[in-house]
Residue frames as a rotation matrix with the C-alpha (Angstrom) as fourth column:
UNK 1
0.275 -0.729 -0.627 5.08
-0.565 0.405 -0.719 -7.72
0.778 0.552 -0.301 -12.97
UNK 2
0.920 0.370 -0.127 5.93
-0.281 0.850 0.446 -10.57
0.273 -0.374 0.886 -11.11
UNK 3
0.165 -0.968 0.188 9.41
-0.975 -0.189 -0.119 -11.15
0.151 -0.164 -0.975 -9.61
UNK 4
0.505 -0.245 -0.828 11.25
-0.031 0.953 -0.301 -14.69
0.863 0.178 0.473 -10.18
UNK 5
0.410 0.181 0.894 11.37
-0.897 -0.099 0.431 -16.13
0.167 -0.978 0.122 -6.57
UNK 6
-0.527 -0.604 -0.598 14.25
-0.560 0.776 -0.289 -18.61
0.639 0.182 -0.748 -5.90
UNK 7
0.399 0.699 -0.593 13.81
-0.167 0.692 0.702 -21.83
0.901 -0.181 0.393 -4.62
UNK 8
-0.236 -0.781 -0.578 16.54
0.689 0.285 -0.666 -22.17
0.686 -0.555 0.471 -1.81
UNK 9
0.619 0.299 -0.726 15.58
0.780 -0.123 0.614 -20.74
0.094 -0.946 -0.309 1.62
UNK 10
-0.056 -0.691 -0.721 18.97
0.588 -0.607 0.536 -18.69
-0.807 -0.394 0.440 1.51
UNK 11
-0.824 -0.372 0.429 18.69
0.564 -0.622 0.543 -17.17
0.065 0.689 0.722 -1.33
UNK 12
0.174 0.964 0.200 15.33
0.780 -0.259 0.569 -15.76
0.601 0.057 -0.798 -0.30
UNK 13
0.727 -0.137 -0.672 16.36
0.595 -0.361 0.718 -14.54
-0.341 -0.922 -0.181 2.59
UNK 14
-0.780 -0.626 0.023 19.50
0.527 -0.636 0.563 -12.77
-0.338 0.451 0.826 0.57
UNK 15
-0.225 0.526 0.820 16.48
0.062 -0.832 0.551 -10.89
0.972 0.175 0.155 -1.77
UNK 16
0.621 0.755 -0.210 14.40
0.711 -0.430 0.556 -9.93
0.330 -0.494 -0.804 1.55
UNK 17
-0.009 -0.782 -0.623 17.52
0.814 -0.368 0.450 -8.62
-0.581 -0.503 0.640 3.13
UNK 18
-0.507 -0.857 0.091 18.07
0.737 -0.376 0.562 -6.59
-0.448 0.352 0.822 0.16
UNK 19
-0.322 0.758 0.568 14.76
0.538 -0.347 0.768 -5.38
0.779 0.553 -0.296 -0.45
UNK 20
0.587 0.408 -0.699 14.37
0.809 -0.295 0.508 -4.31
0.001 -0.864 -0.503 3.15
UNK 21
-0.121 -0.669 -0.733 17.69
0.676 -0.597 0.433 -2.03
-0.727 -0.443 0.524 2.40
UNK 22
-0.898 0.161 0.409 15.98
0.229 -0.622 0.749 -0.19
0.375 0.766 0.521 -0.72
UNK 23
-0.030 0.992 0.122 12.70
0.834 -0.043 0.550 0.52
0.550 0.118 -0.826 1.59
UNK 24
0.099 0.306 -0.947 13.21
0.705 -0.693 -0.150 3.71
-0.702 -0.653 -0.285 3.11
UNK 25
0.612 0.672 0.417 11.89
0.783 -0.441 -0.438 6.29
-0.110 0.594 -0.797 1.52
UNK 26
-0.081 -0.950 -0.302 13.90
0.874 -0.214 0.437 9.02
-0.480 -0.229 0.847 -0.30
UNK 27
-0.900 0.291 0.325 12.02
-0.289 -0.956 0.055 11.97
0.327 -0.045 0.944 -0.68
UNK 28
-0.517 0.676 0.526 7.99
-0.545 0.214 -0.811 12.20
-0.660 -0.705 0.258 0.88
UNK 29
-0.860 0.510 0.011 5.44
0.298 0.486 0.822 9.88
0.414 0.710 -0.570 -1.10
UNK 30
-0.349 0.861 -0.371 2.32
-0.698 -0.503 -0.511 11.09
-0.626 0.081 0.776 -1.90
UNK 31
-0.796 0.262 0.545 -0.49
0.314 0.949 0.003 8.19
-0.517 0.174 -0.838 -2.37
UNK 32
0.491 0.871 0.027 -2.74
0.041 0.008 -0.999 9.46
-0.870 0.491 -0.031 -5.11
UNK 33
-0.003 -0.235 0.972 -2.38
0.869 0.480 0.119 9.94
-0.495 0.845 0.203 -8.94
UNK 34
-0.341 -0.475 -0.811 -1.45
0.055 -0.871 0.487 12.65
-0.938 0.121 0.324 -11.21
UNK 35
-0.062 0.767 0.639 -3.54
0.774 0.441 -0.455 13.87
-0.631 0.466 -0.620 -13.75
UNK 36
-0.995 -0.089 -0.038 -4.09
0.047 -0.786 0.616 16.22
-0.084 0.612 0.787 -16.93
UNK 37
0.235 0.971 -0.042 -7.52
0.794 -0.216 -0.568 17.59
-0.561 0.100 -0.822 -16.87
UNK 38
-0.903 -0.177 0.392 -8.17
0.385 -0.740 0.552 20.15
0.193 0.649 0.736 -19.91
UNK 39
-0.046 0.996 -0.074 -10.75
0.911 0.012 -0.412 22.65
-0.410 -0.086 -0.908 -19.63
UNK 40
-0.175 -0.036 0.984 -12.03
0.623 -0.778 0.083 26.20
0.762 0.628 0.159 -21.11
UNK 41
-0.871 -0.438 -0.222 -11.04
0.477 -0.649 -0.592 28.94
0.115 -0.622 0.774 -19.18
UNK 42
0.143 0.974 -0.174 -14.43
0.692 -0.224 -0.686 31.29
-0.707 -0.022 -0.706 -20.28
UNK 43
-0.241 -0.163 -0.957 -13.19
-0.234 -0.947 0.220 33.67
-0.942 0.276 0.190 -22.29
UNK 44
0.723 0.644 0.251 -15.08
-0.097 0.455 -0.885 33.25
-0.684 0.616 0.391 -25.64
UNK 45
0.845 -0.444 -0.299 -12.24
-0.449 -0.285 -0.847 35.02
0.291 0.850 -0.440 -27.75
UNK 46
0.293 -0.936 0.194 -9.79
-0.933 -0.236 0.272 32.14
-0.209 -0.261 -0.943 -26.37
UNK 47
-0.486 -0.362 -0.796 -8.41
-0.752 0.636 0.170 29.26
0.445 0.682 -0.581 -27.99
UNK 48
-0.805 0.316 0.502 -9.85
-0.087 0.774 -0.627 27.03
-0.587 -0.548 -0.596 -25.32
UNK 49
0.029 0.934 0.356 -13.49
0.080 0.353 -0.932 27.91
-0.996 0.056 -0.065 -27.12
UNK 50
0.160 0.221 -0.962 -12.41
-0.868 0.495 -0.031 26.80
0.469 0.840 0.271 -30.81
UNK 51
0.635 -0.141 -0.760 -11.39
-0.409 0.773 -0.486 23.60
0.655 0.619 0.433 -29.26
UNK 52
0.254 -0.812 -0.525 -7.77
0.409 0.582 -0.703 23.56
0.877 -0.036 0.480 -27.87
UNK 53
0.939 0.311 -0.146 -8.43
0.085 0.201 0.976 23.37
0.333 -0.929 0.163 -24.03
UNK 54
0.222 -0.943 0.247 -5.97
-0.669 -0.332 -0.665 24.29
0.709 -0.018 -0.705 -21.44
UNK 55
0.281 -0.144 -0.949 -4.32
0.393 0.919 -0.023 21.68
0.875 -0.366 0.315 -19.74
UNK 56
-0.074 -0.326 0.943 -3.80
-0.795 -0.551 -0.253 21.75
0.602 -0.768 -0.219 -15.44
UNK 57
-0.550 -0.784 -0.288 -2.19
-0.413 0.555 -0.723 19.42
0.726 -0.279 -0.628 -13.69
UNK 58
-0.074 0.457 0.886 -4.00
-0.950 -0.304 0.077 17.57
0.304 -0.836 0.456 -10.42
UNK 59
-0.775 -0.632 0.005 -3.57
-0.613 0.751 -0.245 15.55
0.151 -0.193 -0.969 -8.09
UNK 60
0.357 0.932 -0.057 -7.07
-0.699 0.307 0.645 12.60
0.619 -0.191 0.762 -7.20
UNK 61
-0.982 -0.079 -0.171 -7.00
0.087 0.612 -0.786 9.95
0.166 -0.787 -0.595 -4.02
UNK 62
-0.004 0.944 -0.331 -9.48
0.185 0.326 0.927 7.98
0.983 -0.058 -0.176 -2.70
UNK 63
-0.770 -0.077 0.633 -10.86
-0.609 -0.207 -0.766 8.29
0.190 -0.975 0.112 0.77
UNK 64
-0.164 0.817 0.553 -12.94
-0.238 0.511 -0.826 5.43
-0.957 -0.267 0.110 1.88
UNK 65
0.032 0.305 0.952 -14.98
0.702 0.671 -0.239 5.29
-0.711 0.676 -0.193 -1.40
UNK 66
0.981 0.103 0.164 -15.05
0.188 -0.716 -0.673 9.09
0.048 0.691 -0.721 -2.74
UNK 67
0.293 -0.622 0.726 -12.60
0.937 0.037 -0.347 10.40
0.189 0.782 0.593 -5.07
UNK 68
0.628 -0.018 -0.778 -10.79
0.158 -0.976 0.149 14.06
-0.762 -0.216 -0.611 -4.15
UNK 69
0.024 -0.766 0.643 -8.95
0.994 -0.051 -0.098 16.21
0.108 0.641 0.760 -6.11
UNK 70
0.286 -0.631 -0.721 -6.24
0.562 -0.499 0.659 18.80
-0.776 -0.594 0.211 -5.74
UNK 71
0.922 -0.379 -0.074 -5.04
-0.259 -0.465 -0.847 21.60
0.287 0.800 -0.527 -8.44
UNK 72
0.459 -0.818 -0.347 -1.22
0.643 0.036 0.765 21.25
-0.613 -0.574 0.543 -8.27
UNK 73
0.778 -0.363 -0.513 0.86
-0.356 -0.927 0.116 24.46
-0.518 0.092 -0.851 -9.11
UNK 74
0.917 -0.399 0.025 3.04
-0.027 -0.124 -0.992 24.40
0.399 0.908 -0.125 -12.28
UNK 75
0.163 -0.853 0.496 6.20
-0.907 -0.328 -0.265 25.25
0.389 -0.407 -0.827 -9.95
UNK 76
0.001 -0.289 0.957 5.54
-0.906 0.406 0.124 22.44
-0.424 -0.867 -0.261 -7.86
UNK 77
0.825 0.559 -0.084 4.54
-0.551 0.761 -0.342 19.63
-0.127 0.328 0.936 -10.33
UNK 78
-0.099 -0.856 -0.507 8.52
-0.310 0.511 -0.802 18.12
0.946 0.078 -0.315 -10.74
UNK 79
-0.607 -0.435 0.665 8.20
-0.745 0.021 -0.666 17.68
0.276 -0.900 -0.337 -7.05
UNK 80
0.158 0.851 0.501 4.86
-0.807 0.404 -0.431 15.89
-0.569 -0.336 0.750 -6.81
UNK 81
0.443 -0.143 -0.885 6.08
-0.577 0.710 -0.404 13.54
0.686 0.690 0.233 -9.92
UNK 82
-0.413 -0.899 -0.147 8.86
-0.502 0.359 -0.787 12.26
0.760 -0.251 -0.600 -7.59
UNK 83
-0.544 0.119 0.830 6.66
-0.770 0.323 -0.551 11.67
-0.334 -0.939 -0.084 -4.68
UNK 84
0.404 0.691 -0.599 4.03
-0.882 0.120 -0.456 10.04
-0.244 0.713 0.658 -6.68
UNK 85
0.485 -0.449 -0.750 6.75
-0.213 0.772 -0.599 7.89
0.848 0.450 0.278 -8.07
UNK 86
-0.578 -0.801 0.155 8.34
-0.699 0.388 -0.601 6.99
0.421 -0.456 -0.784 -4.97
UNK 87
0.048 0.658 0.751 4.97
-0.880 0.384 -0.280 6.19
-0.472 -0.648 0.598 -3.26
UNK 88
0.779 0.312 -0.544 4.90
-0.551 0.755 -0.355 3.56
0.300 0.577 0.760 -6.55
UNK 89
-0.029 -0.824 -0.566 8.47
-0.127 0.565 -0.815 2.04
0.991 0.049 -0.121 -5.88
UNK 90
-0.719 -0.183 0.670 7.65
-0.694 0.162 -0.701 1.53
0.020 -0.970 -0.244 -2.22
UNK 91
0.183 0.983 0.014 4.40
-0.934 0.178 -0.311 -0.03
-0.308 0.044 0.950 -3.05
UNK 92
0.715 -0.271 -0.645 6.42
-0.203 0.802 -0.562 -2.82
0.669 0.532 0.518 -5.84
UNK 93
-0.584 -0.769 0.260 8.88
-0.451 0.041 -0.892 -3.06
0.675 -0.638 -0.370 -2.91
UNK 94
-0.386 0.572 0.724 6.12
-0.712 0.315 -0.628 -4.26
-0.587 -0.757 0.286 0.03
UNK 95
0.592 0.777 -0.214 4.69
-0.794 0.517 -0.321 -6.51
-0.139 0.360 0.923 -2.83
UNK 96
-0.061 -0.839 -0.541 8.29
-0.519 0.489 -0.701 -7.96
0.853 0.238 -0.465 -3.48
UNK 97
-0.793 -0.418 0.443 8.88
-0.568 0.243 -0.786 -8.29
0.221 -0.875 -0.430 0.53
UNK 98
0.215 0.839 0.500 5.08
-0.881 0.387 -0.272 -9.90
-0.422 -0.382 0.822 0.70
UNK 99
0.534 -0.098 -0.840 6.06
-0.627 0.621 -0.471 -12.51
0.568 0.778 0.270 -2.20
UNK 100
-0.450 -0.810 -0.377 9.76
-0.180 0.496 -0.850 -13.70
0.875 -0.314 -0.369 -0.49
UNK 101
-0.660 -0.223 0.717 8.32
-0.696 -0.177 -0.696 -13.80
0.282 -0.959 -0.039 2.51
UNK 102
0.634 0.754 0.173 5.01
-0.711 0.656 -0.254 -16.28
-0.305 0.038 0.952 1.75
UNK 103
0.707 -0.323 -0.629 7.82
-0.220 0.745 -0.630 -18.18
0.672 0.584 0.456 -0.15
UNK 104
-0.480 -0.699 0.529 10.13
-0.715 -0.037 -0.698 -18.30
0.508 -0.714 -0.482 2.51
UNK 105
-0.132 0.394 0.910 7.42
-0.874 0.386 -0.294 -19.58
-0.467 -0.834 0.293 4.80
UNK 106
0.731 0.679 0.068 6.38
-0.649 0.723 -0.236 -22.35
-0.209 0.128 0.969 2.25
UNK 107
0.667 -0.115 -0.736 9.76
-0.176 0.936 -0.305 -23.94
0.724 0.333 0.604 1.94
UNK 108
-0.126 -0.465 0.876 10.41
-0.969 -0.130 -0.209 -23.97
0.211 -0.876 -0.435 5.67
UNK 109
0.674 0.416 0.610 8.91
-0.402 0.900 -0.170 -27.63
-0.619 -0.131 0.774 5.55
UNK 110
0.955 -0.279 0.101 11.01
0.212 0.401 -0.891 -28.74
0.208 0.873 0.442 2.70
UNK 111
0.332 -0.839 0.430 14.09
-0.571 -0.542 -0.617 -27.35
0.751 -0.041 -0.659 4.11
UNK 112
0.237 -0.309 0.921 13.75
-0.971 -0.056 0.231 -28.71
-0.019 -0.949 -0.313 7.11
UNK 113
0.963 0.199 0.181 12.86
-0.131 0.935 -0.331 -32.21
-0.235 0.295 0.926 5.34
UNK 114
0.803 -0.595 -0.038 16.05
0.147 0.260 -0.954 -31.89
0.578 0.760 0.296 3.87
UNK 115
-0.262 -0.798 0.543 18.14
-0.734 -0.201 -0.649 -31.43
0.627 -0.569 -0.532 7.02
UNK 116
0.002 -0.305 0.952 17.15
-0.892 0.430 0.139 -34.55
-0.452 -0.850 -0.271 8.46
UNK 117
-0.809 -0.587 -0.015 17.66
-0.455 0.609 0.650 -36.61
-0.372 0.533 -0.760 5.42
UNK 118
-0.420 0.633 0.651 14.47
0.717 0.670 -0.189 -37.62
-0.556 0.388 -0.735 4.19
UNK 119
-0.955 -0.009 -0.295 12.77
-0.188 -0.752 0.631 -35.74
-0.227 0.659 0.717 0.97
């Protein structure tokens, strides 16, 4: 999603400001994805082997190019959501601050044009 970037120099500089005061982080952030992975346990005489698989949580991140993955513990899985989801709202935050901040730079010329009277 794309964020509607003003045209006026100050008002950029108002969003960066304010995006810089929603970037610190407010619980840890954890860069990978959360996943349901269903599988059969072994036990023949359990539901898993008519069909309906049991479901366990984990966590996957890249390194370099290869994929890992982590079991994450039932207790802990509200916690890992949150990081998860902060890691995302810091991420659309740094893309915001990258946006104002290319746009800033491109209407430093135009700004300035306009402070010495000629357009």
């Amino acid at each position: 999603m794309r964020m509607k970037i003003p045209k006026h120099p100050t008002l950029i500089r108002r969003f960066l400001q304010a995006r810089q005061k929603q970037l610190q982080a407010q619980c840890p952030l954890l860069a990978a994805s959360l996943v349901i992975i269903r599988r059969r346990c072994g036990n023949p005489r359990c539901r898993c082997a008519r069909g309906k698989k049991h479901p366990g949580h984990y966590l996957t991140w890249k390194v370099k190019t290869k994929t890992h993955t982590a079991y994450v513990p039932v207790d802990l899985l509200p916690q890992v959501k949150l990081w998860t989801q902060e890691h995302r709202r810091i991420k659309q935050l740094v893309r915001q601050l990258t946006q104002l901040s290319l746009a800033l730079i491109q209407t430093h010329v135009s700004a300035k044009r306009r402070r010495h009277g000629r357009s």
